[in-house]
Structures are given as structure tokens and as C-alpha cells.
PDB file of N, CA, C and O in Angstrom:
ATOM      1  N   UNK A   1      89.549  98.874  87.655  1.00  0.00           N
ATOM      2  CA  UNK A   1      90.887  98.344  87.586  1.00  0.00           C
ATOM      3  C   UNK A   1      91.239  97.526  88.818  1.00  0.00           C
ATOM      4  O   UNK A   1      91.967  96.542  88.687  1.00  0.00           O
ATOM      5  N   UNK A   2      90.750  97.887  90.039  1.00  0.00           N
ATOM      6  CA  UNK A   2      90.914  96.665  91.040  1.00  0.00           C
ATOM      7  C   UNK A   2      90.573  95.754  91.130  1.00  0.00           C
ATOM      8  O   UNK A   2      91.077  94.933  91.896  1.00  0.00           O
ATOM      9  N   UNK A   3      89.312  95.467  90.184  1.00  0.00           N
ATOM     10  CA  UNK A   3      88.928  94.522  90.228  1.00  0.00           C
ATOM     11  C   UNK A   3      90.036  92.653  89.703  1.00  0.00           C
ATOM     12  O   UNK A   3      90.032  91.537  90.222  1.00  0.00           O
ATOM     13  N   UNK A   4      90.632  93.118  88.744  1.00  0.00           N
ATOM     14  CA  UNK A   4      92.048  92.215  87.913  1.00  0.00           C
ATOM     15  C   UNK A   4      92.994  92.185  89.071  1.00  0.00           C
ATOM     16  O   UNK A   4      93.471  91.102  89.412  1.00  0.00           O
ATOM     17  N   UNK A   5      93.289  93.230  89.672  1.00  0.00           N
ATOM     18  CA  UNK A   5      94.878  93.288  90.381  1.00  0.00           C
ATOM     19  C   UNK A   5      94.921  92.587  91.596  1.00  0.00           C
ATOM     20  O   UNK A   5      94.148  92.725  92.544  1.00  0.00           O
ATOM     21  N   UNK A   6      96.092  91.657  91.480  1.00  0.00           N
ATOM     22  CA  UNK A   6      95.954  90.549  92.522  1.00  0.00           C
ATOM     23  C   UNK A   6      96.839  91.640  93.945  1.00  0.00           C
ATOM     24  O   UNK A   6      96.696  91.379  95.139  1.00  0.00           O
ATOM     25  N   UNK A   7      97.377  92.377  93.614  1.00  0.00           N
ATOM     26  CA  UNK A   7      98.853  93.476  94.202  1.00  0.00           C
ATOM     27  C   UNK A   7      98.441  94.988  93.656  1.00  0.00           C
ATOM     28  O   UNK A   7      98.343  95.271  92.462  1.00  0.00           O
ATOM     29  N   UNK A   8      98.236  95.828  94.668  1.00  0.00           N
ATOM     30  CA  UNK A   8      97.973  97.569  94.521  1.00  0.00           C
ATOM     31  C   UNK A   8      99.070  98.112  95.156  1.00  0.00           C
ATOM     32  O   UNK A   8      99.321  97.860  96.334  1.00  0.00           O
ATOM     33  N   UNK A   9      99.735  98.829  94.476  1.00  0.00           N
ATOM     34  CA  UNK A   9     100.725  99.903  94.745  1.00  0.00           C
ATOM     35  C   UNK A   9     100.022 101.239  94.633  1.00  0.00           C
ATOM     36  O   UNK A   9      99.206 101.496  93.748  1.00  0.00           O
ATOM     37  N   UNK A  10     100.430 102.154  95.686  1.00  0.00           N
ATOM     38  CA  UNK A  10      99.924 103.405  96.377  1.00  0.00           C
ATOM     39  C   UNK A  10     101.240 104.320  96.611  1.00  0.00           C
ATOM     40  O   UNK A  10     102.124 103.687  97.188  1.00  0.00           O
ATOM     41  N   UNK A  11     101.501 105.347  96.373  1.00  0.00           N
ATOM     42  CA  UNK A  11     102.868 106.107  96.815  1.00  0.00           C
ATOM     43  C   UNK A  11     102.810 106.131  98.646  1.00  0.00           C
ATOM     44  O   UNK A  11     103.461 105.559  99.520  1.00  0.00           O
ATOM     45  N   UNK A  12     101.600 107.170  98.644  1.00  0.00           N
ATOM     46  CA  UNK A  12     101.881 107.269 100.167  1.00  0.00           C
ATOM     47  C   UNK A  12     100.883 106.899 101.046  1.00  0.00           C
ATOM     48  O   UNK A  12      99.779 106.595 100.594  1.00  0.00           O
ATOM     49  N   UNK A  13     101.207 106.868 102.809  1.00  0.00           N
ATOM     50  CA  UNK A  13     100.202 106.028 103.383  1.00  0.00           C
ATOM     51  C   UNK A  13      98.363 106.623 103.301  1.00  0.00           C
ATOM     52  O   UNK A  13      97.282 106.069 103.500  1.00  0.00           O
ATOM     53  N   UNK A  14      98.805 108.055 102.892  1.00  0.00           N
ATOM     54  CA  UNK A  14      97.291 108.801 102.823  1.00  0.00           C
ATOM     55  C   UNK A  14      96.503 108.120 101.621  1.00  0.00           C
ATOM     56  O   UNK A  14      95.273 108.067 101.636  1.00  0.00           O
ATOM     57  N   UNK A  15      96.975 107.797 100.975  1.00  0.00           N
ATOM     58  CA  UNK A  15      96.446 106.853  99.704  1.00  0.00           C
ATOM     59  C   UNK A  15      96.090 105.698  99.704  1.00  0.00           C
ATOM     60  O   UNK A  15      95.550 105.125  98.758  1.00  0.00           O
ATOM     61  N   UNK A  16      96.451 105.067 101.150  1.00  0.00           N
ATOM     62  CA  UNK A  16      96.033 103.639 101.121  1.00  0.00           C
ATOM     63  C   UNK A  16      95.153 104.013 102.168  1.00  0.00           C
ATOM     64  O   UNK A  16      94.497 102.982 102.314  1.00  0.00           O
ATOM     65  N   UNK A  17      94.662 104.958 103.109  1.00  0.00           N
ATOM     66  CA  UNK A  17      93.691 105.359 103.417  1.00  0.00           C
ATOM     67  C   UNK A  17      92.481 105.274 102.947  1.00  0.00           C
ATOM     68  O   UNK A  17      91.501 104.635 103.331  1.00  0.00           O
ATOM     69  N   UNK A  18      92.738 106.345 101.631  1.00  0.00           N
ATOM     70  CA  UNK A  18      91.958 106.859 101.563  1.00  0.00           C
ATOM     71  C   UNK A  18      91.040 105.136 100.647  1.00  0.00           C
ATOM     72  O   UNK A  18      89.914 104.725 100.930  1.00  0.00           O
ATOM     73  N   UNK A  19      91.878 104.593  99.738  1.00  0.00           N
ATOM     74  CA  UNK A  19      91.558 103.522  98.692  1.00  0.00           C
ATOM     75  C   UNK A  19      90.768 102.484  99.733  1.00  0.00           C
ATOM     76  O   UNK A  19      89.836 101.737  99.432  1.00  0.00           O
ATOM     77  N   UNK A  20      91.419 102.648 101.087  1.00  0.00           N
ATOM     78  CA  UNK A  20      90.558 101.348 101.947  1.00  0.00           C
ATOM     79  C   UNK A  20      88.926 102.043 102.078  1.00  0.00           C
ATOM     80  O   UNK A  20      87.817 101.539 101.901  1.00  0.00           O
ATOM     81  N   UNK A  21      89.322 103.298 102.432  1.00  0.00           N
ATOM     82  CA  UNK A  21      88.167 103.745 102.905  1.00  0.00           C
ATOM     83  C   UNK A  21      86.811 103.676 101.689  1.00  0.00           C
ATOM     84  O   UNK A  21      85.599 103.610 101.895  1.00  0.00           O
ATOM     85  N   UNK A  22      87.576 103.720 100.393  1.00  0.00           N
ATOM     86  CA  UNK A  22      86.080 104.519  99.415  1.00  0.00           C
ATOM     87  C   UNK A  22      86.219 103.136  98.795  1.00  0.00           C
ATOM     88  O   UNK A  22      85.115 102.925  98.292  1.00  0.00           O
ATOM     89  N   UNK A  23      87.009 102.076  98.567  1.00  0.00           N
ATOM     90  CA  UNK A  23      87.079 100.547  97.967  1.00  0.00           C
ATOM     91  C   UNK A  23      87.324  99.375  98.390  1.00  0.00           C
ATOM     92  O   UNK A  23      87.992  98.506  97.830  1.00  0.00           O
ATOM     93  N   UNK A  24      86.632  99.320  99.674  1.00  0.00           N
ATOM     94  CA  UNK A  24      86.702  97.897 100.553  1.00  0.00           C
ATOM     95  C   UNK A  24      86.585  96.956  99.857  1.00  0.00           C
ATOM     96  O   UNK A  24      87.289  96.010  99.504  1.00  0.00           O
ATOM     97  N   UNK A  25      85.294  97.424  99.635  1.00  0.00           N
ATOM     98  CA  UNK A  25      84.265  95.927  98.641  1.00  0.00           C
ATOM     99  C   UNK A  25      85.347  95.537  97.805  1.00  0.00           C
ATOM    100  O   UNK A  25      85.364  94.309  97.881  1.00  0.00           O
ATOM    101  N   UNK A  26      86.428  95.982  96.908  1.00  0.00           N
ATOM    102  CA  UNK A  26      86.825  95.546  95.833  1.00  0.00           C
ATOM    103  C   UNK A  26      88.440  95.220  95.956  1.00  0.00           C
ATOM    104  O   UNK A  26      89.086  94.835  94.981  1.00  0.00           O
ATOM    105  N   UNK A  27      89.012  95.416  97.244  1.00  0.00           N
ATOM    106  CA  UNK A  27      90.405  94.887  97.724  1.00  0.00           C
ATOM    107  C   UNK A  27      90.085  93.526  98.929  1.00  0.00           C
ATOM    108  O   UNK A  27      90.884  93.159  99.791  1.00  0.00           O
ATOM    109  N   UNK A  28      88.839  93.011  98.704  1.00  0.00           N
ATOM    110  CA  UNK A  28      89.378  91.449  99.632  1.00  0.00           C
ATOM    111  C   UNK A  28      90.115  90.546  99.298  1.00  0.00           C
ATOM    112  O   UNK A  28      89.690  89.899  98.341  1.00  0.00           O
ATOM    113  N   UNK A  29      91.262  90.170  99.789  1.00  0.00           N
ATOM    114  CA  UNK A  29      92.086  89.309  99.214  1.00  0.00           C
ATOM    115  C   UNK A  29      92.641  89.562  98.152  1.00  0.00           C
ATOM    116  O   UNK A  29      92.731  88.850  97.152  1.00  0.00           O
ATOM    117  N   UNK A  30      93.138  90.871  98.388  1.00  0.00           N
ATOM    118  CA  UNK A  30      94.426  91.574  97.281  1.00  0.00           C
ATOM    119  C   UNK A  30      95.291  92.319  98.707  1.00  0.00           C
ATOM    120  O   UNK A  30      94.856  92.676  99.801  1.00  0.00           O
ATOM    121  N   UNK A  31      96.522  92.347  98.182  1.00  0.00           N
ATOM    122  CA  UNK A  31      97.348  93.225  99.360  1.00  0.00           C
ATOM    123  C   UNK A  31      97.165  94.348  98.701  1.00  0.00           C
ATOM    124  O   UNK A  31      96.457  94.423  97.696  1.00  0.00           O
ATOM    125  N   UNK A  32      97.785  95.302  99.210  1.00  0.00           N
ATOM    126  CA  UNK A  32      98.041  97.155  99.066  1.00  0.00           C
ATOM    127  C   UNK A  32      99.184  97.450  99.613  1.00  0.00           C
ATOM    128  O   UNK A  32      99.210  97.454 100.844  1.00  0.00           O
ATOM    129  N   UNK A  33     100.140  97.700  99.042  1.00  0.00           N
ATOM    130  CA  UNK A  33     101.712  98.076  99.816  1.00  0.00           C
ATOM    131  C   UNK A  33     101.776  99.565  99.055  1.00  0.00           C
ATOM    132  O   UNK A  33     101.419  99.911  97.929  1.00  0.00           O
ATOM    133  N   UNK A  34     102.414 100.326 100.214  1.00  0.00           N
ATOM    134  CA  UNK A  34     102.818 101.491 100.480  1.00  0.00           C
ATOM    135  C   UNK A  34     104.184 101.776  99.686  1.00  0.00           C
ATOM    136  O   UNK A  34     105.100 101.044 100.061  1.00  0.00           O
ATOM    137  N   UNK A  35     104.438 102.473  98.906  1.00  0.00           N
ATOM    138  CA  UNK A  35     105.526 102.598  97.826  1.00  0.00           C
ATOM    139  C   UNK A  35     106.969 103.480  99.238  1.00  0.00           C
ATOM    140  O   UNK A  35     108.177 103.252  99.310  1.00  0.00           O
ATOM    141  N   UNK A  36     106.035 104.506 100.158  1.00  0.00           N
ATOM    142  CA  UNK A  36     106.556 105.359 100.887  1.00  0.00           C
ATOM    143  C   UNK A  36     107.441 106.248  99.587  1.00  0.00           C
ATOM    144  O   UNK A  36     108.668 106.198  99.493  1.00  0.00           O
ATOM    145  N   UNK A  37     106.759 106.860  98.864  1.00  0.00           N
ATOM    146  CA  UNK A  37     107.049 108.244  97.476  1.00  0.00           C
ATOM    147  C   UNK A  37     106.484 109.025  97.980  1.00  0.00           C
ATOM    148  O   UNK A  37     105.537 108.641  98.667  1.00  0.00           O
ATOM    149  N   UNK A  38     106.767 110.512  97.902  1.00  0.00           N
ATOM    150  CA  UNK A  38     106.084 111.625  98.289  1.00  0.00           C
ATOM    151  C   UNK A  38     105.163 111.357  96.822  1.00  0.00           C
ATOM    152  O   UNK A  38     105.464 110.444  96.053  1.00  0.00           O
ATOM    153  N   UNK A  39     103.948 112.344  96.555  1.00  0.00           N
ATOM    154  CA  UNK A  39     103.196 112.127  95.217  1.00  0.00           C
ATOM    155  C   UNK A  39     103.349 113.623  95.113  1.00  0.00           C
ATOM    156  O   UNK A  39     102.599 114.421  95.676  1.00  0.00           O
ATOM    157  N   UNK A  40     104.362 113.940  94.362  1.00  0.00           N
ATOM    158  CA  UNK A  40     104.652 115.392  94.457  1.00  0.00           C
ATOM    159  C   UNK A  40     105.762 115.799  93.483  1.00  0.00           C
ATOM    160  O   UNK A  40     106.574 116.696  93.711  1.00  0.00           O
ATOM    161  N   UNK A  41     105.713 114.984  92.277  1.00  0.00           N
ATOM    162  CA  UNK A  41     106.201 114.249  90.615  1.00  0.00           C
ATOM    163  C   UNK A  41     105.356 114.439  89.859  1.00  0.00           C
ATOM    164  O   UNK A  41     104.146 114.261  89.996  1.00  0.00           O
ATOM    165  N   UNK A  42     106.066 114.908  88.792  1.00  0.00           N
ATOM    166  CA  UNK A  42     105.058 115.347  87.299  1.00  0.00           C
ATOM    167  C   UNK A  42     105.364 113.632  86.820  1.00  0.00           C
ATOM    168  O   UNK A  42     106.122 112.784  87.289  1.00  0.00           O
ATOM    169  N   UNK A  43     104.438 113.610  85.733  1.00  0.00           N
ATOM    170  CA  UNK A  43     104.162 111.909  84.903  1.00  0.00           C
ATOM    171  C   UNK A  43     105.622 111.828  84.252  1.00  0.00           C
ATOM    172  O   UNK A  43     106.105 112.569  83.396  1.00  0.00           O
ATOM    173  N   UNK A  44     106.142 110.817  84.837  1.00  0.00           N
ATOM    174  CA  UNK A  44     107.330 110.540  84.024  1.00  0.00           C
ATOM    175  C   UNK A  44     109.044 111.395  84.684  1.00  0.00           C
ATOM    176  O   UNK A  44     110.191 111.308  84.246  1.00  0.00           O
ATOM    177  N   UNK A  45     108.681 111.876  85.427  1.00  0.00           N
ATOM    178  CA  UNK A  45     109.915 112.392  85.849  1.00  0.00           C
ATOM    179  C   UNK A  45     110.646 111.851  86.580  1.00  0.00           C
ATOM    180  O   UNK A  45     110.437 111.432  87.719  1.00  0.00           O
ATOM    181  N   UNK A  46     112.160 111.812  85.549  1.00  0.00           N
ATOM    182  CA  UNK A  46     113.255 110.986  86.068  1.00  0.00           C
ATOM    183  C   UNK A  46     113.218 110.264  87.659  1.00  0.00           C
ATOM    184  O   UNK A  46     113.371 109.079  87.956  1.00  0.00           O
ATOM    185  N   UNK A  47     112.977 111.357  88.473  1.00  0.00           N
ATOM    186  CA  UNK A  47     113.541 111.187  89.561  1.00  0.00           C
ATOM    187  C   UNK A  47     112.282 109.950  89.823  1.00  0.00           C
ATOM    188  O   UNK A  47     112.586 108.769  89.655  1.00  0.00           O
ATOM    189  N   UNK A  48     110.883 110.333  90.237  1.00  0.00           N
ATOM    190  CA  UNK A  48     110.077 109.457  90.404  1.00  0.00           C
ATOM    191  C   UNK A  48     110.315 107.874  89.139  1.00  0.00           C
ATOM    192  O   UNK A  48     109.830 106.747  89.241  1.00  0.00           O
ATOM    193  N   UNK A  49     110.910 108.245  88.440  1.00  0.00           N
ATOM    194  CA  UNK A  49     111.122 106.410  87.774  1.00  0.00           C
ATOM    195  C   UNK A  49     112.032 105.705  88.456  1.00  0.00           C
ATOM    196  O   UNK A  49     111.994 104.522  88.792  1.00  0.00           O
ATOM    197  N   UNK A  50     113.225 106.886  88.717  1.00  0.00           N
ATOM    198  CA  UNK A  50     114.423 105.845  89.698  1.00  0.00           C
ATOM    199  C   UNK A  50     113.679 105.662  90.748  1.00  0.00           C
ATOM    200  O   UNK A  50     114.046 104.634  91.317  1.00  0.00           O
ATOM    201  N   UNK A  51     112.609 106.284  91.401  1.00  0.00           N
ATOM    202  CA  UNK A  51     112.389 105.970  92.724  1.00  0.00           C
ATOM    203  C   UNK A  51     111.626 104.502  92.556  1.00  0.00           C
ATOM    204  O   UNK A  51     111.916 103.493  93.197  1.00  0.00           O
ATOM    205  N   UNK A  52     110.645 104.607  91.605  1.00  0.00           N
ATOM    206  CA  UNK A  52     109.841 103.493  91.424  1.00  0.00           C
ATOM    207  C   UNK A  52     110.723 102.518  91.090  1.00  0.00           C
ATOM    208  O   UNK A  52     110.590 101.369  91.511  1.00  0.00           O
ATOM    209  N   UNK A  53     111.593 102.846  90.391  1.00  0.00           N
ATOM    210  CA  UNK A  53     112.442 100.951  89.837  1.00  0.00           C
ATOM    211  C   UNK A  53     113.269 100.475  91.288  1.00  0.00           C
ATOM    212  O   UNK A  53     113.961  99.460  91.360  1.00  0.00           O
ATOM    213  N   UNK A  54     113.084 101.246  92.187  1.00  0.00           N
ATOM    214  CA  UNK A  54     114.222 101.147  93.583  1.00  0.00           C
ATOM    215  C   UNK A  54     113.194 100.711  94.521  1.00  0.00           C
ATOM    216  O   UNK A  54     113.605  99.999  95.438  1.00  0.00           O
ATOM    217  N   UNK A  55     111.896 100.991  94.493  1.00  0.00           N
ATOM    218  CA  UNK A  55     111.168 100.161  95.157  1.00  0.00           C
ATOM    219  C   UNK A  55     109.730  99.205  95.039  1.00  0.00           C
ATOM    220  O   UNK A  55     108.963  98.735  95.879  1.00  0.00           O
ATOM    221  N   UNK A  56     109.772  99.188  93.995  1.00  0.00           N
ATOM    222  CA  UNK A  56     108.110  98.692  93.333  1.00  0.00           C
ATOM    223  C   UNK A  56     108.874  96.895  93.604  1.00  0.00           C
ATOM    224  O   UNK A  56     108.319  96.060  94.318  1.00  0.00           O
ATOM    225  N   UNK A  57     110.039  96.671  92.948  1.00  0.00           N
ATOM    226  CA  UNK A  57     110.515  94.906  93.117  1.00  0.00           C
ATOM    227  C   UNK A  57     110.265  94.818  94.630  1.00  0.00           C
ATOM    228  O   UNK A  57     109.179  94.240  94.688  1.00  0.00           O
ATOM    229  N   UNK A  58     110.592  95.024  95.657  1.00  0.00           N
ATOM    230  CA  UNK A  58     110.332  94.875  96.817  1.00  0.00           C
ATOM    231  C   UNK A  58     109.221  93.978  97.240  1.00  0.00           C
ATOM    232  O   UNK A  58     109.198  92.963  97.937  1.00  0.00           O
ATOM    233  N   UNK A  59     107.914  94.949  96.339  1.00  0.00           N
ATOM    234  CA  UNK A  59     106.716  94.499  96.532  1.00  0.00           C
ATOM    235  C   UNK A  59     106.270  93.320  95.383  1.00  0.00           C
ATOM    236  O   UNK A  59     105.073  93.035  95.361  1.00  0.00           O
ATOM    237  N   UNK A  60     107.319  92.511  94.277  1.00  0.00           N
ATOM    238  CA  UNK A  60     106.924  91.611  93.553  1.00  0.00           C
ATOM    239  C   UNK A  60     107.314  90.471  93.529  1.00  0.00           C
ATOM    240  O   UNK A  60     107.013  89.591  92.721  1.00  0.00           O
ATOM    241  N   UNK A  61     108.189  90.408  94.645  1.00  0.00           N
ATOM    242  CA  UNK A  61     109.330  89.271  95.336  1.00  0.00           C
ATOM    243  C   UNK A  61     107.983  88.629  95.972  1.00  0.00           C
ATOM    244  O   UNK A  61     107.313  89.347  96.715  1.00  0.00           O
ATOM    245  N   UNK A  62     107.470  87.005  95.648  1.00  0.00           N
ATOM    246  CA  UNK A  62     107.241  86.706  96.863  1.00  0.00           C
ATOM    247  C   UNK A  62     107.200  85.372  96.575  1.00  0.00           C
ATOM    248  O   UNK A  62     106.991  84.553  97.470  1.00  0.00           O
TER     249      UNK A  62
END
């Protein structure tokens, strides 16, 4: 899937860690922005959607 994505969204900074560390080869010349979400949300729960619709545009403005 990284391979298509011009833009990677990650909740927290341990995640963009870890994605640099085990998928170099396949993020050159793609950004990776930090959502700053705890990942600590079941799939779909309210609270994590308001969080995501409050900050994912941030990262699609450009």
C-alpha cells in the first residue's frame, strides 16, 4: 500500500518510527505526518472519527 500513496498518515510519533525504520525503501519522496492520536480506539469509534475529521485536512491542504 505505500507503494500508491503520495501522503502517509500515522496516529502517533512511535509509528512513524517505527514505518521509517522497517520501510525506507518504499517512503522516498512521499511525506509521513503525525496525526498526534493516542492509538488506543476500537475501529470506528465516535470519538477517534471526530478526532480524525479535526485533523487529517490539516495534512491535505497544500
Amino acid at each position: 500500500m505505500l507503494t500508491w500513496a503520495d501522503h502517509i498518515l500515522v496516529m502517533e510519533t512511535k509509528h512513524k518510527i517505527k514505518l521509517t525504520r522497517d520501510y525506507s525503501n518504499f517512503l522516498k519522496g512521499k511525506s509521513v505526518g503525525v496525526l498526534g492520536i493516542p492509538d488506543n480506539y476500537k475501529f470506528m469509534d465516535p470519538k477517534l472519527v471526530a478526532l480524525l475529521k479535526r485533523n487529517v485536512p490539516r495534512f491535505l491542504k497544500g
